[in-house]
C-alpha positions as CSV (number, residue, x, y, z in Angstrom):
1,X,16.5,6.3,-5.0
2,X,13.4,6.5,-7.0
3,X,11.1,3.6,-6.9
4,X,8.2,2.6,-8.6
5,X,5.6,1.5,-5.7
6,X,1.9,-0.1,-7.2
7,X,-0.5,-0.6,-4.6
8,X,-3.9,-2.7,-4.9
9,X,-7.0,-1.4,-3.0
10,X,-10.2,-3.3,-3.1
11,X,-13.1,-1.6,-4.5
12,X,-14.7,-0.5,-0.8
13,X,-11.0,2.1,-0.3
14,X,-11.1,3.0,-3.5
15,X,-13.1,6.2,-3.4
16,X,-10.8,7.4,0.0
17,X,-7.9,7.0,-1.8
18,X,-9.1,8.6,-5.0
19,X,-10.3,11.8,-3.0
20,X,-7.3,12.0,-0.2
21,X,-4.0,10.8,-2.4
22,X,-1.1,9.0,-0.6
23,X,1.3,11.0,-2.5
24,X,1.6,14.2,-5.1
25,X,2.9,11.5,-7.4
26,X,0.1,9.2,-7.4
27,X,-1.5,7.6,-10.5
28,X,-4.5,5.6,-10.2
29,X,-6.7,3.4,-12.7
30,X,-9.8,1.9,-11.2
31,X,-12.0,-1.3,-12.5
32,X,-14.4,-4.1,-11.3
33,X,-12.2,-5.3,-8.7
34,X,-10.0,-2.3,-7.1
35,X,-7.9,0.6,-7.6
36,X,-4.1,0.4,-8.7
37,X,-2.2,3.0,-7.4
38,X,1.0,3.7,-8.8
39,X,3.5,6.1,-6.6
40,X,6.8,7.6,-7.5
41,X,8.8,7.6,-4.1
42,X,11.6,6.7,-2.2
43,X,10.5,3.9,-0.3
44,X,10.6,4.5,3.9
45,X,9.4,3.9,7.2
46,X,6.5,6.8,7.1
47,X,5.1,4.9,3.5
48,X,5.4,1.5,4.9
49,X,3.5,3.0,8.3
50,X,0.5,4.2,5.9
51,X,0.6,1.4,3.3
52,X,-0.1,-0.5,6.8
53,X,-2.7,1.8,8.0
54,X,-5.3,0.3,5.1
55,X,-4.7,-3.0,6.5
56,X,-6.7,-5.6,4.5
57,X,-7.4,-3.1,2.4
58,X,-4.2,-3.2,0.3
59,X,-2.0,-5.1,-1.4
60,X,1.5,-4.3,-2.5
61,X,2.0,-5.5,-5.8
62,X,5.7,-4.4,-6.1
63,X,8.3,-4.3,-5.9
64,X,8.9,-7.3,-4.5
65,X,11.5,-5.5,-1.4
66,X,8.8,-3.1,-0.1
67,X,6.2,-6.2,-0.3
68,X,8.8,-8.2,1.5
69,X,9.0,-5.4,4.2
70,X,5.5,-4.7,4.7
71,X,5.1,-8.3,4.9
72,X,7.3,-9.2,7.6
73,X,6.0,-5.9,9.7
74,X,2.3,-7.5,9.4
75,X,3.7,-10.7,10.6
76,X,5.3,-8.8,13.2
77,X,1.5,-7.3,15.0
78,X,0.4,-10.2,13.8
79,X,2.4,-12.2,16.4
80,X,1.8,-9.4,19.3
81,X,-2.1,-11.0,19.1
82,X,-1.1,-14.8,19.0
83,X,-2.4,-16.7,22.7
C-alpha cells in the first residue's frame, strides 16, 4: 500500500538530498532548520536501509509504524557497540 513517508534532514544534508533524490516521488520544502521530505512509497526493508544510511542526519516524522521500525533497527546497532 501507498504511504505517505516525511523525513526531516538537518540543514548540513539538505543540499545532498536536494541534488541526489531518495525517490522519483519526492517533494521537498526547505527552511532555517532542515529539509522536509515528503515520499510516496510502499514502505520496505531497502527504504528503511537508506533512511538509516543518513544516520543523525534524519528524522522520521511519520508515520508513526515506519518511525517505530527505523527506531527499533537503530536500537538494534546501537546495542552491537555497547561494552
Amino acid at each position: 500500500v501507498l504511504t505517505d513517508i516525511v523525513l526531516r534532514f538537518i540543514p548540513d544534508a539538505a543540499p545532498y538530498v536536494t541534488t541526489k533524490p531518495l525517490h522519483p516521488s519526492q517533494r521537498q520544502k526547505a527552511d532555517e532548520s532542515g529539509l522536509e521530505v515528503r515520499l510516496k512509497v510502499i514502505p520496505n526493508f531497502e527504504l528503511e536501509k537508506l533512511v538509516i544510511s543518513f544516520g543523525e542526519q534524519v528524522e522520521v516524522v511519520s508515520p508513526m509504524s515506519f518511525r517505530d521500525r527505523v527506531s527499533r533497527r537503530l536500537e538494534g546497532a546501537n546495542l552491537q557497540y555497547q561494552p
